[in-house]
PDBQT receptor file of N, H, CA, C and O in Angstrom, charges set to zero:
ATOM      1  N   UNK A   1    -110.989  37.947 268.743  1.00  0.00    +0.000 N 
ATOM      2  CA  UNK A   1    -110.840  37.225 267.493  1.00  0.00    +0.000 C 
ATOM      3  C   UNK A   1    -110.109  35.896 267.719  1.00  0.00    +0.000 C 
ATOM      4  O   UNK A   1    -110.189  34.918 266.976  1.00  0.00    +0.000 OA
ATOM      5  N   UNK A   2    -109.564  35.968 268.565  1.00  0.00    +0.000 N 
ATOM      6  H   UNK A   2    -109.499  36.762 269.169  1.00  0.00    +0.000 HD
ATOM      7  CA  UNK A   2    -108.028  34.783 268.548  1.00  0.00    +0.000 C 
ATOM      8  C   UNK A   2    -109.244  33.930 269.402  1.00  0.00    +0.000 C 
ATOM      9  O   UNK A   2    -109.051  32.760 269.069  1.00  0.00    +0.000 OA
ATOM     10  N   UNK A   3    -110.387  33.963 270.333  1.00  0.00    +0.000 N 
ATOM     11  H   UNK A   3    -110.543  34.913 270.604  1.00  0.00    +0.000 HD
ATOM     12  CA  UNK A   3    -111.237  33.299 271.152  1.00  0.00    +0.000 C 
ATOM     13  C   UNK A   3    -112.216  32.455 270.049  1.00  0.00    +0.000 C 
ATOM     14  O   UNK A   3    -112.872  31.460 270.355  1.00  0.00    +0.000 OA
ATOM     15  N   UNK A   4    -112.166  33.099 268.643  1.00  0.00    +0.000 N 
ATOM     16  H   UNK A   4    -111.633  33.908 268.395  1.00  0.00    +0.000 HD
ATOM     17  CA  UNK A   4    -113.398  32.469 267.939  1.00  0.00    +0.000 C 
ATOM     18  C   UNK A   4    -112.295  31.079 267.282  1.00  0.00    +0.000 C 
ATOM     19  O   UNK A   4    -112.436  29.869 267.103  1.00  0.00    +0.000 OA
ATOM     20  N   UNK A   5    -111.243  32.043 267.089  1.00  0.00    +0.000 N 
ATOM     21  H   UNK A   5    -111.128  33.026 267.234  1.00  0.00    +0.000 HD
ATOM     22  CA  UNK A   5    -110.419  30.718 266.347  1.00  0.00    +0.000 C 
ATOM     23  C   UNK A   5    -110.169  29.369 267.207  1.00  0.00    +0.000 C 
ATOM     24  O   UNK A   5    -110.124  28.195 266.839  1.00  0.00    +0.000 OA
ATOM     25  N   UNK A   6    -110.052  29.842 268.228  1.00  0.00    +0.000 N 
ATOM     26  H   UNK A   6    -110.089  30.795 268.527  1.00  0.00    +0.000 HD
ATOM     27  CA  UNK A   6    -109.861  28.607 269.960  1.00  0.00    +0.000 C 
ATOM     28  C   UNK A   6    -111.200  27.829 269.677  1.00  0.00    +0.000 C 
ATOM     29  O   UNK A   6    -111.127  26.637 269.377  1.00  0.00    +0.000 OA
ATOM     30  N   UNK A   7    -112.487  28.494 269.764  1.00  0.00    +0.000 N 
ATOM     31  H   UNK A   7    -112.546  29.462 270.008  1.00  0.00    +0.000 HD
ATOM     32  CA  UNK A   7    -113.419  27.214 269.646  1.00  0.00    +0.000 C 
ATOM     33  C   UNK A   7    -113.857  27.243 268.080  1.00  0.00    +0.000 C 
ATOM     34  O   UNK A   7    -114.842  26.637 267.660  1.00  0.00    +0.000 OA
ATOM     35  N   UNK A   8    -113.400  27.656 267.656  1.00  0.00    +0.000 N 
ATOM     36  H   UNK A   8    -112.600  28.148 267.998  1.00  0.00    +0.000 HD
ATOM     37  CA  UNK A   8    -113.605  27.096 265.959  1.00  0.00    +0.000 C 
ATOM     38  C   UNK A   8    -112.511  25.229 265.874  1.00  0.00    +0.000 C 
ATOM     39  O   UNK A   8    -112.807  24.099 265.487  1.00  0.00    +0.000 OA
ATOM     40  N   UNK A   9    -111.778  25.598 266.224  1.00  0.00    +0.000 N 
ATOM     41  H   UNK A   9    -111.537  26.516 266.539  1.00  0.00    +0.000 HD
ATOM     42  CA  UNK A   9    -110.595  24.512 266.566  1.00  0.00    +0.000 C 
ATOM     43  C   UNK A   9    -110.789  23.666 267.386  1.00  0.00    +0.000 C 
ATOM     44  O   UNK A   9    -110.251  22.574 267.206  1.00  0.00    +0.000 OA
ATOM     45  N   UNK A  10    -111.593  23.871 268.524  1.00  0.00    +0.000 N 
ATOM     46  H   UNK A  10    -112.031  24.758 268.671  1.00  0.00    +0.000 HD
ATOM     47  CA  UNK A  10    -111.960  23.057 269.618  1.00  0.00    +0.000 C 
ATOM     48  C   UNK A  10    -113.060  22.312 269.133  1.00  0.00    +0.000 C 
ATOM     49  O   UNK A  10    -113.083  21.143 269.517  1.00  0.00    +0.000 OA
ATOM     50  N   UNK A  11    -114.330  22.819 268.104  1.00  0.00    +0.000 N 
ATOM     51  H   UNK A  11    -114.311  23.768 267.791  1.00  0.00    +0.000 HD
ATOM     52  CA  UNK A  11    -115.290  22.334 267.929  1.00  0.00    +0.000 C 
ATOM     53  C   UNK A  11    -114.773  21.749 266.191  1.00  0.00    +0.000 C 
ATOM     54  O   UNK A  11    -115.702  20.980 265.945  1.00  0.00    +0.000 OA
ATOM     55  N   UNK A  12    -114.270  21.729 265.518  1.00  0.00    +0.000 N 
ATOM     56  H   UNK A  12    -113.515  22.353 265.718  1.00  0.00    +0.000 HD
ATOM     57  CA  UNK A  12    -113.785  20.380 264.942  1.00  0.00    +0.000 C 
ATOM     58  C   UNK A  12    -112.555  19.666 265.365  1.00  0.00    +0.000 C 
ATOM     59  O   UNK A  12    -112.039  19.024 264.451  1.00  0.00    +0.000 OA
ATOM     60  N   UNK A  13    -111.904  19.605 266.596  1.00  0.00    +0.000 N 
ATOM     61  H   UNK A  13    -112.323  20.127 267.339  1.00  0.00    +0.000 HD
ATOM     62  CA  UNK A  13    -111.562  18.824 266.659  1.00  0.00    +0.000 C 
ATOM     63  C   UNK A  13    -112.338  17.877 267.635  1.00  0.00    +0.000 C 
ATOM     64  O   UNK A  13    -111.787  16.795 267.434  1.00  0.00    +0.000 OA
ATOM     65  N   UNK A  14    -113.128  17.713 268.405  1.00  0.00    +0.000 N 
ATOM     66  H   UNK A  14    -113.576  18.592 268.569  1.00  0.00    +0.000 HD
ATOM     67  CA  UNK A  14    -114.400  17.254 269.140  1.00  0.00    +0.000 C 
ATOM     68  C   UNK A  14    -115.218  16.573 268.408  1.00  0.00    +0.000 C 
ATOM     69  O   UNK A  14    -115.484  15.394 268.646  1.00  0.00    +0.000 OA
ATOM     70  N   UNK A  15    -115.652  17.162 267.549  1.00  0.00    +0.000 N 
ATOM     71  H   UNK A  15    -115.437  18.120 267.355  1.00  0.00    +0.000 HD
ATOM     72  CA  UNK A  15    -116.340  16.779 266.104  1.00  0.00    +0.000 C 
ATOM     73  C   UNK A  15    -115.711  15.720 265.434  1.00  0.00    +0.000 C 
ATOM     74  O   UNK A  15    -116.361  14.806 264.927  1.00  0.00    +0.000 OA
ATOM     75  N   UNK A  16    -114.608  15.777 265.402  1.00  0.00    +0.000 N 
ATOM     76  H   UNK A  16    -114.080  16.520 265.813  1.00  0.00    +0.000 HD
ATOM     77  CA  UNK A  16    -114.077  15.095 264.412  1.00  0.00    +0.000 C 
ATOM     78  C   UNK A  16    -114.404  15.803 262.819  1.00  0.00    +0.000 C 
ATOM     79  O   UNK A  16    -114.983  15.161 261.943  1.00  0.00    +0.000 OA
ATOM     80  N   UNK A  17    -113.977  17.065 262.653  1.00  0.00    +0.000 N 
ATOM     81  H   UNK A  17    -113.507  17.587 263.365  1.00  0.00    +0.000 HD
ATOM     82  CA  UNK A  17    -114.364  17.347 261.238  1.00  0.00    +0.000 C 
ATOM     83  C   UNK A  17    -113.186  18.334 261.015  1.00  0.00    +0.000 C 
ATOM     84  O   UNK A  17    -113.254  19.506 260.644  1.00  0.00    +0.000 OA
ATOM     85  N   UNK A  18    -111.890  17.460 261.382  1.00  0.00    +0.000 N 
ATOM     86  H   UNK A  18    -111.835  16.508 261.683  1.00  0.00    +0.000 HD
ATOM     87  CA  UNK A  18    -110.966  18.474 261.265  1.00  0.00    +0.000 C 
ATOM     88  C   UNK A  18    -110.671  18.531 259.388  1.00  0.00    +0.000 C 
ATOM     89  O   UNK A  18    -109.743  19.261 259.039  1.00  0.00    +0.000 OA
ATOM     90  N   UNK A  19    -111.254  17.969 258.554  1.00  0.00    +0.000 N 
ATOM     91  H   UNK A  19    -112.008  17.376 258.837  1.00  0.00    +0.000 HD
ATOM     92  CA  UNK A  19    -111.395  18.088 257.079  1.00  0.00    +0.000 C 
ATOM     93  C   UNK A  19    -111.777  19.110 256.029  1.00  0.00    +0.000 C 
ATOM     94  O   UNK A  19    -111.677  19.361 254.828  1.00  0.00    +0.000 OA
ATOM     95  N   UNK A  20    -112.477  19.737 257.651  1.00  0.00    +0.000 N 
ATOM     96  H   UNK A  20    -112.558  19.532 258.626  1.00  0.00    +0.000 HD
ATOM     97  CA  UNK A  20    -113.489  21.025 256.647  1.00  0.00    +0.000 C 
ATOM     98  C   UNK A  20    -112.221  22.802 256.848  1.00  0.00    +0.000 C 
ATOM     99  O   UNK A  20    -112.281  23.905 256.305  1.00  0.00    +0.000 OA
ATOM    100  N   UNK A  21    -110.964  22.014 258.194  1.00  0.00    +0.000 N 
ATOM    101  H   UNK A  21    -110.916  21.118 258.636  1.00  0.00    +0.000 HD
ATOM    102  CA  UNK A  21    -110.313  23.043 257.735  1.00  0.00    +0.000 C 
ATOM    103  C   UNK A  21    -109.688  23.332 256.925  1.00  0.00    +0.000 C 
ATOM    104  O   UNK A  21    -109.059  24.293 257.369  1.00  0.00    +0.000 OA
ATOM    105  N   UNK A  22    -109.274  23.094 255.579  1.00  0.00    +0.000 N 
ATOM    106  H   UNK A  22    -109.785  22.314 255.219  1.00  0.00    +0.000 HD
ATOM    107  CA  UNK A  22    -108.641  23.734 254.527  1.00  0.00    +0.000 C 
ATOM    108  C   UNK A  22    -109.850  24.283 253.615  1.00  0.00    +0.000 C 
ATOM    109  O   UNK A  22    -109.732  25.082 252.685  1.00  0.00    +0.000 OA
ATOM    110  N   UNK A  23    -110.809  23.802 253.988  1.00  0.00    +0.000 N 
ATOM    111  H   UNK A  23    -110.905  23.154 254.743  1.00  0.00    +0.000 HD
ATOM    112  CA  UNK A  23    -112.106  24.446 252.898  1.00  0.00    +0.000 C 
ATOM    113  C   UNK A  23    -112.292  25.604 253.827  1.00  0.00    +0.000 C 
ATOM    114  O   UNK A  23    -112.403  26.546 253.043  1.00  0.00    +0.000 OA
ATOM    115  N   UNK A  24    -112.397  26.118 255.116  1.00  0.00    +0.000 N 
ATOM    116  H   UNK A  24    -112.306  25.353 255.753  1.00  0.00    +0.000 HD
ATOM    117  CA  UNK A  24    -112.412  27.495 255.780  1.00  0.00    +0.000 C 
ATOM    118  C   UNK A  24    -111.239  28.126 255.542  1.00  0.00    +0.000 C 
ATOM    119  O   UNK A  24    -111.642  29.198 255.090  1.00  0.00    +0.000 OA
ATOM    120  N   UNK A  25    -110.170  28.174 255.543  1.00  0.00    +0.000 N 
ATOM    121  H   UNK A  25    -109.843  27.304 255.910  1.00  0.00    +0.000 HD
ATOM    122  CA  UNK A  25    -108.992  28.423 255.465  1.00  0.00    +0.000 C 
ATOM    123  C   UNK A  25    -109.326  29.022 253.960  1.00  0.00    +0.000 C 
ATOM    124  O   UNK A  25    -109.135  30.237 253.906  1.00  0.00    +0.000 OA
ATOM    125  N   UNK A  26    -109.719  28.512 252.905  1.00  0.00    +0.000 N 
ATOM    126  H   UNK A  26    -109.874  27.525 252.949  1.00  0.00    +0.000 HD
ATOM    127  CA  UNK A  26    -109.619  28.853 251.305  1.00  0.00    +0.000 C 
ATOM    128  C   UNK A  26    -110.655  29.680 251.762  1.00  0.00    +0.000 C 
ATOM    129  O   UNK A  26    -110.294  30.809 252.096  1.00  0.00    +0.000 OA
ATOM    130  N   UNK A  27    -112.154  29.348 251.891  1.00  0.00    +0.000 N 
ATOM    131  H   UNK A  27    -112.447  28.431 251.620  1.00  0.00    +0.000 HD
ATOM    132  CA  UNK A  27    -112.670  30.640 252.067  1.00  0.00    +0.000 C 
ATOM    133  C   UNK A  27    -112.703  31.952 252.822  1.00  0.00    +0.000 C 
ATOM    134  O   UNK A  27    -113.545  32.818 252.587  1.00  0.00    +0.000 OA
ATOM    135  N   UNK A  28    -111.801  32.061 253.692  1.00  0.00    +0.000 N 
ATOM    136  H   UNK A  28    -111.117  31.358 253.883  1.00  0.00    +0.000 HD
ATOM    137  CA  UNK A  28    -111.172  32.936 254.667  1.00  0.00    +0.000 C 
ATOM    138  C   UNK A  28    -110.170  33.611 253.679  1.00  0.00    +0.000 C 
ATOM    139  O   UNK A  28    -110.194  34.818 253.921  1.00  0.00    +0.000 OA
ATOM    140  N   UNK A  29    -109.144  33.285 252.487  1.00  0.00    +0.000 N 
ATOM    141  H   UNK A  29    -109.125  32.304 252.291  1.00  0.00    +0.000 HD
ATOM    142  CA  UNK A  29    -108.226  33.811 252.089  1.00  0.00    +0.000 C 
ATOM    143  C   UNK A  29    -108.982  34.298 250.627  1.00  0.00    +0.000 C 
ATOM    144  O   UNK A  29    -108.298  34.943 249.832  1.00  0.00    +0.000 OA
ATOM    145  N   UNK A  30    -110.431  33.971 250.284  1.00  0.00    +0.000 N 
ATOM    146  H   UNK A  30    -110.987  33.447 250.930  1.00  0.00    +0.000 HD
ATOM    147  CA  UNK A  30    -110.959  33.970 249.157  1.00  0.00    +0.000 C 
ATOM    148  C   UNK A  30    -111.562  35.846 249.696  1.00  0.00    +0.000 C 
ATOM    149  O   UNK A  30    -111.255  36.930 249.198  1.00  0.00    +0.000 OA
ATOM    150  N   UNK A  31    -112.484  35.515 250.873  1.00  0.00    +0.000 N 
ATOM    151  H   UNK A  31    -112.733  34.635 251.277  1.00  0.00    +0.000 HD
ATOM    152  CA  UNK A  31    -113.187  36.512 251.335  1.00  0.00    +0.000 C 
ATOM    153  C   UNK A  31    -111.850  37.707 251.545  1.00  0.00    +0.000 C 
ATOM    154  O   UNK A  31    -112.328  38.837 251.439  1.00  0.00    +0.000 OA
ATOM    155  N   UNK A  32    -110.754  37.733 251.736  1.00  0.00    +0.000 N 
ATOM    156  H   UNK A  32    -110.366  36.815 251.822  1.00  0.00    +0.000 HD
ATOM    157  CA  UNK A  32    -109.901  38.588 252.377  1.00  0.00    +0.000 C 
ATOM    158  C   UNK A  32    -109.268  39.423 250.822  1.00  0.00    +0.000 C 
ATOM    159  O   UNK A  32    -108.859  40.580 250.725  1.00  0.00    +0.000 OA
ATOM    160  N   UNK A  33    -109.384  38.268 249.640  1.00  0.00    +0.000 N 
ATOM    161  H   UNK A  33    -109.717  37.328 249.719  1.00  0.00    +0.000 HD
ATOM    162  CA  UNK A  33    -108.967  38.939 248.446  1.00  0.00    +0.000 C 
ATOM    163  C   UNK A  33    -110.150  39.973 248.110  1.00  0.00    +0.000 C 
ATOM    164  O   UNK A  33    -109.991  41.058 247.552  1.00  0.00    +0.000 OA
ATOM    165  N   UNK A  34    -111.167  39.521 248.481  1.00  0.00    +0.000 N 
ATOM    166  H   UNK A  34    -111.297  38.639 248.935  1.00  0.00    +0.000 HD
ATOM    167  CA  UNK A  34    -112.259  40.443 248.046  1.00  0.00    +0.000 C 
ATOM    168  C   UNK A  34    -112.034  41.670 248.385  1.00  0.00    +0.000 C 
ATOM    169  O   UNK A  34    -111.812  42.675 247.710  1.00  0.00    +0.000 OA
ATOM    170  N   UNK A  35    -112.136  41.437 249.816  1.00  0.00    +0.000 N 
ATOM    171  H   UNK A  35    -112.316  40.621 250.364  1.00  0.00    +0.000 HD
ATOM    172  CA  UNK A  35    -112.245  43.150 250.408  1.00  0.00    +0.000 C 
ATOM    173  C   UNK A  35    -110.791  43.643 249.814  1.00  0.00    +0.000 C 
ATOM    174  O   UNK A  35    -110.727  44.765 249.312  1.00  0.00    +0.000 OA
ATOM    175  N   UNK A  36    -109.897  43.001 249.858  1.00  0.00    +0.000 N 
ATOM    176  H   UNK A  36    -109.949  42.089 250.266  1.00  0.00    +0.000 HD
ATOM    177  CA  UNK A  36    -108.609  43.997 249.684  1.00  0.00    +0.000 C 
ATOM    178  C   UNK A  36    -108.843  44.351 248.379  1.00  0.00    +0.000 C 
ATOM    179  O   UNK A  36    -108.472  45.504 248.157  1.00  0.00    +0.000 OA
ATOM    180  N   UNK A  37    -109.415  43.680 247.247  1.00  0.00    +0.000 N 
ATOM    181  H   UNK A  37    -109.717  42.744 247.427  1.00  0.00    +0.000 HD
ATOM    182  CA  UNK A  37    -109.552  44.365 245.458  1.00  0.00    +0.000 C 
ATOM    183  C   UNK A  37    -110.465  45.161 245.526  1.00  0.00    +0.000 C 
ATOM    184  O   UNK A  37    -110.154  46.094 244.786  1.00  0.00    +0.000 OA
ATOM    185  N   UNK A  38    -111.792  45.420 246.159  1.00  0.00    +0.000 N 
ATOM    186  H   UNK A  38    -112.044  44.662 246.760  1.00  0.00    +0.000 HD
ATOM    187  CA  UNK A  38    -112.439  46.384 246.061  1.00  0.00    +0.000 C 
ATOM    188  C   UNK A  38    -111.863  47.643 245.795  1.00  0.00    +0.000 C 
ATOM    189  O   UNK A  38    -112.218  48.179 244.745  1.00  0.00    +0.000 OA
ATOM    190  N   UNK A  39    -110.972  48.293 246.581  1.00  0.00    +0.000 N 
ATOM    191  H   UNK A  39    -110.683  47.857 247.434  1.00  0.00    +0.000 HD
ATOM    192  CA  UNK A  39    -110.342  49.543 246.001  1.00  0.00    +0.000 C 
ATOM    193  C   UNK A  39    -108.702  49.348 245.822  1.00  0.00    +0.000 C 
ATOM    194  O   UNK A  39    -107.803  49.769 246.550  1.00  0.00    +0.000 OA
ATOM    195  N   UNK A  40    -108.605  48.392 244.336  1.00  0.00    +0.000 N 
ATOM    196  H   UNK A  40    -109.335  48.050 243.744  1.00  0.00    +0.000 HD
ATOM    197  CA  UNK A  40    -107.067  48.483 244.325  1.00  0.00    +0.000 C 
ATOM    198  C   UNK A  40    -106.975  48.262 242.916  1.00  0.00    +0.000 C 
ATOM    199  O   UNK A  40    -107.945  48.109 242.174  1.00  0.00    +0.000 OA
ATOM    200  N   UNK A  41    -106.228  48.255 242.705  1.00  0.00    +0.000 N 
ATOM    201  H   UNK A  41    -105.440  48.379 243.308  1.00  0.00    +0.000 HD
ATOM    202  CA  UNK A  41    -105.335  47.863 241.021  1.00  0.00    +0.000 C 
ATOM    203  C   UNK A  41    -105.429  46.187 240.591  1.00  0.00    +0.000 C 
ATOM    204  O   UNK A  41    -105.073  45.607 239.566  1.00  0.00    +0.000 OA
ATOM    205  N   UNK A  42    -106.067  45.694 241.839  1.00  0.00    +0.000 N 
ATOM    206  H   UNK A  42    -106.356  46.165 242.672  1.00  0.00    +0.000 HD
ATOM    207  CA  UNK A  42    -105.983  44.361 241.683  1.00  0.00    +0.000 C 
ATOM    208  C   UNK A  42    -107.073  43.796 241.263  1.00  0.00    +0.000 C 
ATOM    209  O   UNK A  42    -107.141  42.706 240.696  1.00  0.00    +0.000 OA
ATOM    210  N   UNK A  43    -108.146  44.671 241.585  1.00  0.00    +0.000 N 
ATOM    211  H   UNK A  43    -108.091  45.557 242.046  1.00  0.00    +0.000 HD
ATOM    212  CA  UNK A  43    -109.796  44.588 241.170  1.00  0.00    +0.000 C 
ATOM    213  C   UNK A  43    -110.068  44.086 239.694  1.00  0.00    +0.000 C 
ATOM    214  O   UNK A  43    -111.019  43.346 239.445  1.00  0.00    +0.000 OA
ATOM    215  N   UNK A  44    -108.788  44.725 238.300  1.00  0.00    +0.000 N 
ATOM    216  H   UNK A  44    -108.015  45.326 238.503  1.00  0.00    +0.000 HD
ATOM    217  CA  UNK A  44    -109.323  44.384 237.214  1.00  0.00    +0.000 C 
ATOM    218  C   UNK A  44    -108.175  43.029 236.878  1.00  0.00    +0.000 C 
ATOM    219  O   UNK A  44    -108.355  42.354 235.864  1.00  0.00    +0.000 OA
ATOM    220  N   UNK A  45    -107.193  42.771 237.675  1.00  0.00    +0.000 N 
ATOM    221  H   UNK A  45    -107.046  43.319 238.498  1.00  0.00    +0.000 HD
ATOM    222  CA  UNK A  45    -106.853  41.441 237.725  1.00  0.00    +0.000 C 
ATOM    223  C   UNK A  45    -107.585  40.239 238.315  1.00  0.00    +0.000 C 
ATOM    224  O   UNK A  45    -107.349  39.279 237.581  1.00  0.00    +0.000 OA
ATOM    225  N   UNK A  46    -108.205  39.962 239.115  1.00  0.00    +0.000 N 
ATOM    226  H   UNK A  46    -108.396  40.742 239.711  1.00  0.00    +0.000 HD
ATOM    227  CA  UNK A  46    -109.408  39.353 240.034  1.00  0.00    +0.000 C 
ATOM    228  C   UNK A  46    -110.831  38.947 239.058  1.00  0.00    +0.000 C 
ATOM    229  O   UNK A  46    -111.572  37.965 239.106  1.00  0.00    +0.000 OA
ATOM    230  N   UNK A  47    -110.836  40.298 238.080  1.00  0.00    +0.000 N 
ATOM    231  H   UNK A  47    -110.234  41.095 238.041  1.00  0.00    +0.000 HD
ATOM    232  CA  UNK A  47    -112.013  39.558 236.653  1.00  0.00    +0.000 C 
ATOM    233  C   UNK A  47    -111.811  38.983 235.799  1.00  0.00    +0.000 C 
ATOM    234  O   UNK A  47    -112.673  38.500 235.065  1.00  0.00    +0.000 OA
ATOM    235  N   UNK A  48    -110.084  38.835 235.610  1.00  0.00    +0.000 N 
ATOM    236  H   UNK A  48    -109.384  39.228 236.206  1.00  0.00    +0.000 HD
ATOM    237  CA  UNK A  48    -109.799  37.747 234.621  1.00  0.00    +0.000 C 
ATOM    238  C   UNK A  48    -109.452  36.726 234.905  1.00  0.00    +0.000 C 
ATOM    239  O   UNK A  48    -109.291  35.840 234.065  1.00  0.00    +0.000 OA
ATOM    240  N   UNK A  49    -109.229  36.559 236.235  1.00  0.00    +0.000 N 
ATOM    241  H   UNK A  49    -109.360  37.278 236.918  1.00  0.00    +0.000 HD
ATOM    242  CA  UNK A  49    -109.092  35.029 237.056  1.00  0.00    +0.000 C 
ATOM    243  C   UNK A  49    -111.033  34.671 236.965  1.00  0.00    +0.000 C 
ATOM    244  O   UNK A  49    -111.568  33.617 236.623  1.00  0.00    +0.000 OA
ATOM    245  N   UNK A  50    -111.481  35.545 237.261  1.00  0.00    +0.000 N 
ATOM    246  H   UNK A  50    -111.046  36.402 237.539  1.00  0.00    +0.000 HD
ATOM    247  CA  UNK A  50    -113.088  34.587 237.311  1.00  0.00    +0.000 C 
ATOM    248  C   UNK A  50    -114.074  34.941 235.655  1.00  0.00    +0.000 C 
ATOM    249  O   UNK A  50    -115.170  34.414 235.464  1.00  0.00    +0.000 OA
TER     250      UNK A  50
């Protein structure tokens, strides 16, 4: 895992598209709320945010 983040990092900074990391970063912490509300108490808080 820690190898994908090395060339995830390597290939925008090469790129020059180090911009698009806070838009991965949000969807990385968006996708991580998901799975964790699926089975929690937090699931019917999560439908009144959307």
């Amino acid at each position: 895992m820690l190898e994908f983040f090395r060339d995830l990092w390597a290939f925008l900074k090469v790129r020059k598209k180090i911009w698009l990391l806070p838009i991965v970063v949000v969807l990385v912490l968006l996708g991580g709320i998901v799975v964790f509300s699926q089975q929690s108490v937090l699931g019917t808080f999560i439908y009144t945010l959307f």
